[in-house]
N, C-alpha and C positions, 0 to 999 in steps of 0.2 A: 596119199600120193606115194607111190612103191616104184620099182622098176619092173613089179609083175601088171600096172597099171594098163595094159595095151591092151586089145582087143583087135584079132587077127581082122584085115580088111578096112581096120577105120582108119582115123584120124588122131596123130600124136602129137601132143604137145609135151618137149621134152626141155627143161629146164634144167641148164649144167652150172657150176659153181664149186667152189669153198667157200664154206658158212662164215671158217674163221679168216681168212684173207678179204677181209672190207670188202670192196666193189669187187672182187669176185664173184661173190653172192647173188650179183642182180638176176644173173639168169632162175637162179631159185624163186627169188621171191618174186619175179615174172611169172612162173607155173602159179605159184603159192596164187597169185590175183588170179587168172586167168582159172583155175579152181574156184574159186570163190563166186567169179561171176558165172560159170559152170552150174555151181550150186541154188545160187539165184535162181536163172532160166535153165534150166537142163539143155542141150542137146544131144541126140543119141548119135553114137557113133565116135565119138570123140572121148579120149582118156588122157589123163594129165600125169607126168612122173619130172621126179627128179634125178640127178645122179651128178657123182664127181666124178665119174668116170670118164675115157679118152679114148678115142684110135679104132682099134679095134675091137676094143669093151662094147665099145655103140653099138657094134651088130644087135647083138642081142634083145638088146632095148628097142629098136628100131623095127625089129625083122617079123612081118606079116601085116605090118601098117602099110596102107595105099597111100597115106599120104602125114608127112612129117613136118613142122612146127618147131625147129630149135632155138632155144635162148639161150648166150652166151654172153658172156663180159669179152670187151675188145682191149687191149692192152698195145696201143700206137704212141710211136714219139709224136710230140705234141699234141697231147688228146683235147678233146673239148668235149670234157666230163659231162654223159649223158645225151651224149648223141646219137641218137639210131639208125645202123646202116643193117640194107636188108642185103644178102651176100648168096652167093651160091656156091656151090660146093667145091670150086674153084676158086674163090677168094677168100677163105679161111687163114691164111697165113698166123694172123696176126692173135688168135685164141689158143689159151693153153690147154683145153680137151679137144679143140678141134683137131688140130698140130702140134702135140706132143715133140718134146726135141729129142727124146727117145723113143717113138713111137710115128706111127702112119698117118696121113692124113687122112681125113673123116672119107674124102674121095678115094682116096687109097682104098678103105674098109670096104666101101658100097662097091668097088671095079671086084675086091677079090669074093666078098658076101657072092657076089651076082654071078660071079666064077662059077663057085663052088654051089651053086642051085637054092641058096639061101632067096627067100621071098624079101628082097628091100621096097620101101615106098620109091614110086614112081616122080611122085611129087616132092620136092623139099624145099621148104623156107630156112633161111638161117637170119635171124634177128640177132646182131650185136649193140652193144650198148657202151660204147667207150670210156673207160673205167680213168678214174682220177687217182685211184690208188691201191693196187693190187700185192703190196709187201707187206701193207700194217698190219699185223697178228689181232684183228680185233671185228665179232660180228657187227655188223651194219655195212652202214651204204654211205657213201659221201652225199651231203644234200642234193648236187646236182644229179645224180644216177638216182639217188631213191627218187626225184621228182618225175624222173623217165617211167619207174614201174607201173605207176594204174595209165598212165597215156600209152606206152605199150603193149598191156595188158588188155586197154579198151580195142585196139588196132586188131590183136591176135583173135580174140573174141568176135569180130564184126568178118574177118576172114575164116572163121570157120562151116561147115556145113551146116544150112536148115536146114529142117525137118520140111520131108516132101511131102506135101498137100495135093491128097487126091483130088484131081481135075473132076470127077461126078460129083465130087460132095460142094463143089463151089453154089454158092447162094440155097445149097440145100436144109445146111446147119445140122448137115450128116454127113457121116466117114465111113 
């Protein structure tokens, strides 16, 4: 998993975090499963990256995907550690690479990307995963958030592209 991971036209699944800020981490190790079952079943057209990256870093990561996948940890007063809310590029508030308190929002990126003739996906998921603990200096996951990853993992997976099945080869048991 790299941030060179995309392939111009497909499908991205991009996984944001800090490894070493506890449930920050989730969106990583969302990609990390979401690879794995990748690896499993292959399907084409879809690549998996990480980054700690923010704002307008994203473009780059993002730009020639038709359609985008992001995980991120949500950090709300009164969370209920390990809940997942699916968001659109408008309700990012509450994520620190989405919205940056020095930096633009992920919307902001994609209005100015699409300004300037950069190719952004068309399509975007944003999966958050409400975080119980975002200041502890220490890798892992609080149990309720790490419980989220393979059930989120499995969701992201089941939402991605099949493989298209020639309509002649049907009951032929040829392609």
């Amino acid at each position: 998993m790299t941030d060179d991971a995309r392939v111009s036209g497909a499908t991205i699944v991009l996984g944001l975090g800090n490894p070493v800020r506890y449930d920050d981490a989730v969106g990583l190790r969302v990609a990390e499963a979401v690879e794995r079952l990748l690896g499993a079943e292959p399907l084409p057209g879809v690549s998996v990256a990480t980054s700690t990256r923010a704002g307008l870093e994203l473009i780059d990561l993002l730009a020639g995907a038709s359609r985008a996948i992001i995980v991120d940890c949500l950090s709300v007063p009164a969370p209920v550690p390990g809940r997942i809310s699916r968001l659109t590029l408008d309700d990012v508030a509450g994520s620190a690479r989405l919205v940056g308190a020095h930096d633009v929002t992920i919307e902001t990126a994609f209005r100015f990307a699409r300004a300037a003739g950069v190719p952004m996906p068309d399509h975007v998921e944003i999966f958050a995963v409400e975080a119980a603990d975002v200041d502890r200096l220490e890798e892992g996951l609080s149990p309720a958030v790490a419980a989220a990853v393979p059930e989120l993992a499995r969701e992201i997976y089941k939402r991605l592209p099949a493989p298209a099945v020639c309509p002649c080869a049907a009951g032929t048991g040829r392609a």
